[in-house]
N, C-alpha and C positions, 0 to 999 in steps of 0.2 A: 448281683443280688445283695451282696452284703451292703455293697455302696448303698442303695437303695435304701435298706435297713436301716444304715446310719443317718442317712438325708431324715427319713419316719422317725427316730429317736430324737434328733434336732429341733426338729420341726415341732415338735410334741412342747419338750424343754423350754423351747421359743415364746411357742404361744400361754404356756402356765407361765413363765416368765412375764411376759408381755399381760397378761389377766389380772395377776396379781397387783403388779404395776397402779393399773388401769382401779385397782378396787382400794387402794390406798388414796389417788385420785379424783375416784367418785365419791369421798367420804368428806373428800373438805373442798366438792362446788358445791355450794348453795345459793340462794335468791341473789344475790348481789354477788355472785360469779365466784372466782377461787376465794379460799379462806383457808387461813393459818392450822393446822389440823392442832398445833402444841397449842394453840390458846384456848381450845376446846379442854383441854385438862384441869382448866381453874376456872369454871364457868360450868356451872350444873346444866342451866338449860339449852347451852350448846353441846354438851358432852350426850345428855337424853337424845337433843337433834341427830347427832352424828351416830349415834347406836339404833334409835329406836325406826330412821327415815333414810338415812343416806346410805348406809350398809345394806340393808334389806334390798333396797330398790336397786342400788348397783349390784348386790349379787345375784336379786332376782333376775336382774336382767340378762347376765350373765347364765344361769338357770333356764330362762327360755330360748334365748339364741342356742343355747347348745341342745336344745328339745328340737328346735328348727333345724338345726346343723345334721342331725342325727337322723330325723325324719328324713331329711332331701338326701342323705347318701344313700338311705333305705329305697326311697322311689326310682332315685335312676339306676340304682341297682335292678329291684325286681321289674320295673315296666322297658331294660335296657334301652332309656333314652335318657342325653344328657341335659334335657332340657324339662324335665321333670321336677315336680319339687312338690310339697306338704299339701299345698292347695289345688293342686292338678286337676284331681281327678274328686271335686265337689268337697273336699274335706272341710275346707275354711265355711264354704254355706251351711255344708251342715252342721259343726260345731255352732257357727252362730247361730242358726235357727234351736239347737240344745238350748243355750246360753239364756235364748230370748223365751222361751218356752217355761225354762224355770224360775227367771223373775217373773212371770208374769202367771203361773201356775201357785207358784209356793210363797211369792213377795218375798223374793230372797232380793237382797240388796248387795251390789259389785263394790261398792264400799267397805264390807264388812270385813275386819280382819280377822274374823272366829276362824278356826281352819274345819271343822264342819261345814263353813257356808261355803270357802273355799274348796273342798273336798266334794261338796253336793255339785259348784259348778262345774267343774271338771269331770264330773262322775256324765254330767247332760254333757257337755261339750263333747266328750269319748265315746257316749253313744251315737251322737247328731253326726258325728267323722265316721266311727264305723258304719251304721245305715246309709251316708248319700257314696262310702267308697264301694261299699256291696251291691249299692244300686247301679254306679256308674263301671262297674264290672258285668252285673247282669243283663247290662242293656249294651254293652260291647261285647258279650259272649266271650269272653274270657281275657288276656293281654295279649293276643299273638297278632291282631291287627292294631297295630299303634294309630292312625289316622281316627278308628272307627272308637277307638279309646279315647284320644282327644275330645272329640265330637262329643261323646256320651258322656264325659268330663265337665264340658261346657253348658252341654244340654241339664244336665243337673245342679251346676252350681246356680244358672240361672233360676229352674227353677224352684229350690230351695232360698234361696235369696229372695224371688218374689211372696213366696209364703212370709219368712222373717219381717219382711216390709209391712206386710198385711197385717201381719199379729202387732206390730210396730205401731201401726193404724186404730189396731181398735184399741190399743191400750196404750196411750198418752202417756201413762203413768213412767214407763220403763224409756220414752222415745231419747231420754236425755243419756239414759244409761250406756242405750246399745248405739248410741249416736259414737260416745267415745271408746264404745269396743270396736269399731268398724275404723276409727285412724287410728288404732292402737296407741299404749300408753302402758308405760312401766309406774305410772306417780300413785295408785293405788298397792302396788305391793308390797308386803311386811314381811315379818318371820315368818309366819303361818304360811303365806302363801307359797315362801321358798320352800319349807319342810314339805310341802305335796307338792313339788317339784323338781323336788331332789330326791324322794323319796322314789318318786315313780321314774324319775330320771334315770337313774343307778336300775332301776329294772328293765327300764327301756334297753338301756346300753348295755346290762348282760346279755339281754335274748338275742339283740340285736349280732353282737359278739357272736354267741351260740349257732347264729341262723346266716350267720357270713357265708359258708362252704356254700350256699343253696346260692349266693347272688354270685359268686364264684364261676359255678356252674354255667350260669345262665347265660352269663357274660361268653359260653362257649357256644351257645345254643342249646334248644332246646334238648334234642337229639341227643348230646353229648351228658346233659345235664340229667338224664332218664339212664343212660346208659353206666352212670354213676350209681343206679340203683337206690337215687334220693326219693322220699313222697314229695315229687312236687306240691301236690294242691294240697297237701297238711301245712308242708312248710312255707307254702305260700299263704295262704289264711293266716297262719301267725307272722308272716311280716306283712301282711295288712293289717293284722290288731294293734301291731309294737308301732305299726308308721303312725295309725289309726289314734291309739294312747296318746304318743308322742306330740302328736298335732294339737291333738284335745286339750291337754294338758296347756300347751304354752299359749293355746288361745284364750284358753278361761283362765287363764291370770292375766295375761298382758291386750289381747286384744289382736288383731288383727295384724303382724308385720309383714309386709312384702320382701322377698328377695332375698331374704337370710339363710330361708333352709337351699334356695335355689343358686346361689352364690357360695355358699361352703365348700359344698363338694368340689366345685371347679376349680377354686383356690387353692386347695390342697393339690390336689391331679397337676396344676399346673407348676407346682413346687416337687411333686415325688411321685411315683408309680407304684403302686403297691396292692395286695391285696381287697376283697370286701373289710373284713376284718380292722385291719389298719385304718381303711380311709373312712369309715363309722367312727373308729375312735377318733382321729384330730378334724373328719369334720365337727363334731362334738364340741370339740376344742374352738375348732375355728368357729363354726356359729355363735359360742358363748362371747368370743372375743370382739366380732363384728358388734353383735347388739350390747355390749359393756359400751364399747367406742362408738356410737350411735345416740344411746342414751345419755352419755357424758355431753356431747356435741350438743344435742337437744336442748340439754340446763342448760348449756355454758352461752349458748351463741347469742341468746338474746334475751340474755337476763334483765331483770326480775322476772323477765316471761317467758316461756318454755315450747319450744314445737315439742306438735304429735309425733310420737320417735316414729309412728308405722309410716307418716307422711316421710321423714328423713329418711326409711333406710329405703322409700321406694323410689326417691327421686336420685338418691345415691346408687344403689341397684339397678336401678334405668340408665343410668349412665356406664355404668360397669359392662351391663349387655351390651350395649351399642358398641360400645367401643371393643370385647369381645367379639363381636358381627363383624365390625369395621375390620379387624387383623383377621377375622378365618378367611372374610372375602379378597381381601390382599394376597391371601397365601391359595386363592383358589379351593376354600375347603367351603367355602357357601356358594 
């Protein structure tokens, strides 16, 4: 057990290590690839560039991987399946159908770096997650049948998706908006947006904390987890809000990324064994650290021009699975 503790403290060390790194990093690529970070200290409008664009974005990015990170340890905790993550079960549809709803309701623009317009889209994104995960619960009559969960998962993302399209349809105006929230993109993010993302972050990641013992449980079964004397369905409702929040949050700033909150958790597990509790904090850790090194890759690879990070981390993430698949079916576990 200690061993284990120590590997969880390491591992922790590692990744703020490795983060911080990575934020120093992200602060001197720009349009024409690495740049000297000292020659930005005698140069005004490189020193603005590098405070007021490159820091924000890299640590927003940072900010939302670890909103994803957090989310997806949350999921396969409470629906105990490892193959769970932030978007499962309708959350990514409906957050974007929020998103789409409010530029086209209030002519709120995804551009803006006011943290009010920042704050109002996250406010629709956190409801548009909590309604399709309440729905895609109501219509699988609770978690204890994973299959019938999936299914009701699917069946709502689709159709919340085809609603968003349709509102996409009659209003032309936002098509360009939600065009680049759907490949996801870190290149809109400022201070603003990281302060309601840290803000809500750090809230995520207490309750989350707080609400560990209940994914603990669960992990024994049901039975077991009742016989603990826990409210199941109280404390499951609040870690559908925190997963709910969580998702909300890193969509209405960044956009859509695949694979991040679904790829944390297993990173970590396949490095240490440890409690709920623990593996919410370093997948946190680990999802922030993914989408820093993702959005870095993005700038850098084909500068002056830039991929959609949510295209990178899912063709990256595709290939992580597979290859995941490939070793469990080797070892006879698929």
């Amino acid at each position: 057990m200690k061993g284990q503790q120590r590997r969880a403290w390491g591992l922790g060390i590692l990744l703020v290590a490795l983060a911080g790194a990575l934020l120093v990093l992200g602060a001197g690529i720009g349009s024409t690839g690495f740049e000297n970070l000292l020659a930005a200290g005698d140069d005004p409008v490189a020193l603005q560039i590098v405070r007021d664009i490159r820091l924000p974005r890299t640590l927003g990015a940072w900010l939302a991987g670890a909103l994803l990170g957090l989310a997806g340890a949350i999921a396969q905790g409470l629906f105990r399946n490892p193959l769970a993550d932030p978007y499962l079960l309708g959350s990514a549809s409906g957050a974007s159908l929020g998103v789409a709803l409010a530029l086209w309701l209030f002519g709120l623009s995804p551009t803006s770096t006011q943290w009010v317009v920042r704050l109002g889209l996250t406010g629709a994104a956190f409801l548009g997650a909590v309604l399709a995960v309440l729905l895609t619960l109501l219509l699988a009559r609770g978690v204890q049948q994973t299959l019938r969960l999936l299914l009701a998962g699917v069946i709502v993302g689709v159709v919340l998706g085809a609603a968003k399209d349709l509102l996409t349809i009659a209003s032309a105006d936002i098509l360009q908006a939600i065009q680049g929230f759907m490949l996801g993109s870190t290149g809109l993010v400022g201070w603003s947006a990281c302060a309601v993302m840290g803000g809500l972050g750090v809230a995520c990641l207490l309750l989350g904390w707080a609400l560990a013992p209940v994914l603990d449980g669960l992990a024994l079964g049901e039975a077991t987890a009742a016989s603990l004397g826990l409210p199941l369905g109280a404390m499951r409702a609040a870690l559908v809000a925190v997963l709910a929040l969580a998702t909300g949050t890193a969509v209405a700033q960044t956009g859509l990324i695949a694979f991040v909150g679904l790829a944390a958790p297993h990173l970590v597990r396949s490095v240490v064994k440890t409690t709920h509790g623990r593996l919410i904090v370093l997948s946190t850790a680990m999802g922030g650290l993914l989408l820093m090194a993702a959005d870095l890759l993005a700038r850098w690879m084909v500068a002056p021009q830039e991929l959609p990070v949510g295209v990178l981390t899912a063709v990256l993430g595709g290939s992580y699975l597979l290859w995941l698949m490939h070793r469990r079916s080797a070892r006879g576990g698929l």
